[in-house]
C-alpha positions in Angstrom: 0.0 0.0 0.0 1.3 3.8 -0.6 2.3 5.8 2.2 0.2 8.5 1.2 -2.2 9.1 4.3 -5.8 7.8 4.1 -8.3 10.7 3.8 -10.8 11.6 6.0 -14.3 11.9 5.3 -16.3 12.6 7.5 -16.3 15.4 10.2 -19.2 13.6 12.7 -17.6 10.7 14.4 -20.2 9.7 16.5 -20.8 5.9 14.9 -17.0 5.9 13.5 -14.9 7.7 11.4 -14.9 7.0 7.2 -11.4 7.4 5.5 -10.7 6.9 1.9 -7.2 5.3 0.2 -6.2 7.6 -2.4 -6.0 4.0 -4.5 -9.1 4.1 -4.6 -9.5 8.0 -6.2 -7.2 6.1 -9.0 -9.8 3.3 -9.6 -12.8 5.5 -9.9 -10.9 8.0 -11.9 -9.6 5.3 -13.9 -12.9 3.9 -14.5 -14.7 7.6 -14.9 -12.0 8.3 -17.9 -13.1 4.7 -20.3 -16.5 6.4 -20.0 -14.7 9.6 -22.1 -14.9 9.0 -25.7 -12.3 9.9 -27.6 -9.6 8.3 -25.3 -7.1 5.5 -26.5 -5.8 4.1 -23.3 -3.9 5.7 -20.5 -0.5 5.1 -20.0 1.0 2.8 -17.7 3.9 1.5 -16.3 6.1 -1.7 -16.5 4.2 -3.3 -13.3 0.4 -2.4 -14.7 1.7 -3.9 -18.5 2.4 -7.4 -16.5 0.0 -7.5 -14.7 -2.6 -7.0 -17.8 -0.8 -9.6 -19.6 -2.1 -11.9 -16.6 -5.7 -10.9 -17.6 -6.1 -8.5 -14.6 -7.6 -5.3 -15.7 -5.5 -2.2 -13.6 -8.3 0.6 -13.5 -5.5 2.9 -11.9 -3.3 3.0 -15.0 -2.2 6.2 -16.3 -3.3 8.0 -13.0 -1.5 10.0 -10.4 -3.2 10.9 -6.9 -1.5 13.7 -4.8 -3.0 14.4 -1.2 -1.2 18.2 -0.4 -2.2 20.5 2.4 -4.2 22.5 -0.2 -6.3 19.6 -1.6 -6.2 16.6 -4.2 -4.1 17.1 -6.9 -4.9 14.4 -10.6 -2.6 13.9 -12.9 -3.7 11.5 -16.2 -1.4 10.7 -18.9 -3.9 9.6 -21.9 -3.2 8.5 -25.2 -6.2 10.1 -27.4 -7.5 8.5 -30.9 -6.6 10.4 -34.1 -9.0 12.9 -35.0 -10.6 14.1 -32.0 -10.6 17.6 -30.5 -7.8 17.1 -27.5 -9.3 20.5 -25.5 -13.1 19.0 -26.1 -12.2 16.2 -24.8 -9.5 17.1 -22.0 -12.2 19.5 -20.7 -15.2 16.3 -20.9 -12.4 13.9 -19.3 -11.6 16.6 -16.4 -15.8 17.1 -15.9 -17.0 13.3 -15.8 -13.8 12.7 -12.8 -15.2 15.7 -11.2 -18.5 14.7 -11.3 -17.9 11.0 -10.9 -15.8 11.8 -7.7 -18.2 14.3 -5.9 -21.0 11.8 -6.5 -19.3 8.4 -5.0 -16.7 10.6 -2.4 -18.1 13.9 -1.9 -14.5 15.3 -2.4 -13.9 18.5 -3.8 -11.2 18.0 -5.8 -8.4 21.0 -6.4 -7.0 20.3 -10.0 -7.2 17.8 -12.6 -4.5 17.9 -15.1 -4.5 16.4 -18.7 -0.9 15.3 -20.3 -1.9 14.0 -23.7 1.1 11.8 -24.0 0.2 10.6 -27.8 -2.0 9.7 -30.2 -3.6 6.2 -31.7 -3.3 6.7 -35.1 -5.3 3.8 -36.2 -8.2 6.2 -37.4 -5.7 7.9 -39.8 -5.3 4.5 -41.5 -9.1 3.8 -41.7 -9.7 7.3 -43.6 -7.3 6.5 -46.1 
């Protein structure tokens, strides 16, 4: 597990306190950007590309959960398909997390930050 602190949900800890792993902000923001169209994949690392070869799907691929004293910080690195309009579709990926978050968390999240670290240029091939 990370050493980034758990955090803390709830302010009324009458029946017990609620606290959420930021691993799990990765899942559902993992999850809330496959909804996006217009997105590839997101990029991994070596450790996520194994352990897909073994059939396990990692949700959290491609994203980057910061817990500072000012907030939640999100960083995605996506690969987008050819064609599409990268600021439409930054801007509908940062809106669905934001959404998708407040909804399941009720976290306010600080920033969400886009790298677009290539594009699938399988639709260039199709058009031709």
């Amino acid at each position: 597990m990370s050493e980034q602190p758990l955090l803390n949900v709830s302010d009324d800890s009458s029946l017990g306190k609620v606290e959420i792993a930021p691993e799990v902000i990765e899942v559902i923001t993992g999850i809330a950007s496959s909804e996006v169209d217009g997105i590839s994949s997101m990029r991994g690392n070596f450790a996520t590309g194994v352990v897909e070869r073994f059939g396990k799907k990692s949700h959290g691929k491609g994203v980057k959960v910061e817990l500072t004293e000012t907030g939640i910080l999100i960083d995605l690195f996506v690969v987008l398909n050819f064609g599409v309009s990268i600021p439409k579709v930054a801007q509908q990926l940062q809106e669905n997390i934001r959404q998708t978050l407040k909804n399941m968390t009720a976290l306010e999240i600080d920033e969400i930050n886009v790298h677009v670290v290539g594009i699938h240029m399988e639709g260039a091939e199709e058009n031709e």
